[in-house]
C-alpha positions, 0 to 999 in steps of 0.5 A, a space after each residue: 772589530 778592528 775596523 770598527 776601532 780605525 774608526 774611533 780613532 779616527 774620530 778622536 783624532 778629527 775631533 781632538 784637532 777640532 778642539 786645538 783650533 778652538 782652543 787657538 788664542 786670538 789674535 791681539 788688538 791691533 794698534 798703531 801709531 798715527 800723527 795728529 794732523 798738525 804733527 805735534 804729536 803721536 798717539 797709540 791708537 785701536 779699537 778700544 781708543 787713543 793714548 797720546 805717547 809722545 809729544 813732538 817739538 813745535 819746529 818739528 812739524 815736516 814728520 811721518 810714522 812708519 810702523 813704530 818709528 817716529 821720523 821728525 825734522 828738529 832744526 838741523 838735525 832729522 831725528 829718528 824716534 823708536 815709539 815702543 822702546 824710547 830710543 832716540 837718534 839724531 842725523 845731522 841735514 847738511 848745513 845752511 838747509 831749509 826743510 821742505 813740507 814733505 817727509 817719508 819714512 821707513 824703519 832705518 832711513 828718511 826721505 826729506 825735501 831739502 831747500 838750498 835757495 827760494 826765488 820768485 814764490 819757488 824753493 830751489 832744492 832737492 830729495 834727500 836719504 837720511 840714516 846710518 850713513 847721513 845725508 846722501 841726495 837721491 835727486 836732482 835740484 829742482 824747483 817746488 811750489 810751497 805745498 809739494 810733495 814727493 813719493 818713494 817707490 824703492 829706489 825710485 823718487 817721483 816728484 812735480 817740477 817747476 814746469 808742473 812736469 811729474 817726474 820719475 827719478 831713479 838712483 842712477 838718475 835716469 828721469 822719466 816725465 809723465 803724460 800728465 796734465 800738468 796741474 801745479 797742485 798736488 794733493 798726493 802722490 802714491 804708489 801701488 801694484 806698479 803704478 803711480 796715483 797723482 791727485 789734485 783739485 781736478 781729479 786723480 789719474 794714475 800712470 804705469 809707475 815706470 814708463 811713465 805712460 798707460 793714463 787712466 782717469 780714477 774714479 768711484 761709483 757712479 762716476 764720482 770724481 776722485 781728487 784726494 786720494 791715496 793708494 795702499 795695499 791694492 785699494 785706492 781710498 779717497 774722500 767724496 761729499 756726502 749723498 745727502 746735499 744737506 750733510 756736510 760730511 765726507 765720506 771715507 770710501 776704498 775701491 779695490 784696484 783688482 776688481 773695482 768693488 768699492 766699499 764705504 768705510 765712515 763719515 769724516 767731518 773735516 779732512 777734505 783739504 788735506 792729504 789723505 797720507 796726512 790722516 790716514 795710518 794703515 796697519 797689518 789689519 785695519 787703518 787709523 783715521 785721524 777725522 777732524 781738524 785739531 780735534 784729533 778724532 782718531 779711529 781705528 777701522 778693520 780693512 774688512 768693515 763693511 765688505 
């Protein structure tokens, strides 16, 4: 008898824990706050569509989110916007700087590419870490091309010199230079899992993220050439054609850096000249993707569609 109750209450137990994870209330839809394409504006975005929620100034166009913070340049000051509870600060940028075409983010500083001079098709200037401290220069001066861009990897900087040379500088200022190839068009550089992803017109490779060494040439299935892409989370995404030559569409795919699967996420209309840190918005569950020029065709897509 007694063994026979052991085993009702047993029973009760497994299934009363069965009804506790039953019971167990879902997970919230996950929403994020991406830019529009030509950062005039931020939008609250998930599954269930887009809401625009803050409008940015026409000068404030060199911006970047990070979570739900709003970093964007507004003549000489950076202001810092906290999206979900409206609060506003402004950094002063030191005096007589013109803003470069590149900014990263994070909850409680900036990195901003700041010019001191312009010559001969080049601006003359540095990377710059602003917040709670003001405007501290993290780099060396250096000359860049118009379109350029920088990454931040801890308290690490990489960015491409006049030379076209791809440059690694850390705090103490110790520069390491890459075995790239030395192309002066950069559509993206990023940085996950230790190394560094350097994309342009004639294809990405991505290095060992310290010593600058250890190249490989990324690419997709099939051997499809890779030149826009960004790395994020352990997957490099990156845009090729459409498989049908009579579609003009792209195709948003992801290649898990583990293991190489590669899964196909959507069809995009019109990001192909763009940087994929410009349309891309990653989350704790999924991703925004902002597809479309001036259409603003945002669309929140789960990290495990189509696994």
């Amino acid at each position: 008898m007694k063994r026979f109750l052991s085993i009702l209450i047993v029973l009760a137990l497994v299934f009363s824990l069965a009804a506790c994870a039953a019971k167990k209330p879902a997970q919230p839809a996950e929403k994020l706050y991406a830019l529009t394409h030509e950062r005039e504006a931020v939008y609250l975005v998930g599954a269930d569509g887009a809401e625009k929620v803050y409008d940015l100034p026409r000068s404030g166009m060199t911006a970047d989110v990070s979570g739900s913070t709003l970093w964007y340049v507004e003549g000489d000051s950076l202001v810092r916007v906290g999206l979900a509870d409206g609060s506003k600060t402004e950094y002063a940028l030191p005096e007589n700087a013109g803003v470069g075409p590149a900014l990263v983010g994070a909850e409680n500083e900036a990195y901003v590419m700041l010019a001191s001079g312009e010559a001969d098709g080049f601006f003359t200037g540095a990377v710059y870490r602003v917040g709670a401290n003001g405007a501290e220069r993290v780099t060396s001066e250096y000359d860049w091309f118009e379109n350029s861009t920088f990454a931040v990897d801890g308290s690490s900087v990489y960015y491409v010199d006049r030379e076209n040379k791809l440059v690694r500088e850390d705090a103490d200022g110790k520069k390491t230079e890459f075995d790239w190839p030395g192309f002066p068009v950069i559509f993206g550089l990023s940085v996950d899992g230790g190394r560094l992803y350097a994309c342009w017109a004639a294809g990405c490779r991505s290095y060992d993220a310290v010593t600058g060494g250890g190249e490989r040439i990324e690419s997709g299935e099939e051997d499809e050439t890779i030149n826009i892409a960004v790395a994020h989370g352990g997957r490099l995404y990156y845009l090729v054609p459409s498989k049908d030559p009579t579609d003009s569409a792209q195709l948003l795919k992801a290649r898990r850096i583990s293991d190489g699967k590669i899964v196909e996420y959507a069809k995009t209309a019109d990001v192909g000249f763009y940087t994929l840190g410009n349309v891309l918005t990653f989350g704790e569950r999924g991703f925004v993707l902002d597809d479309g020029y001036q259409t603003d065709d945002f669309r929140y897509i789960p990290y495990d569609a189509g696994e």
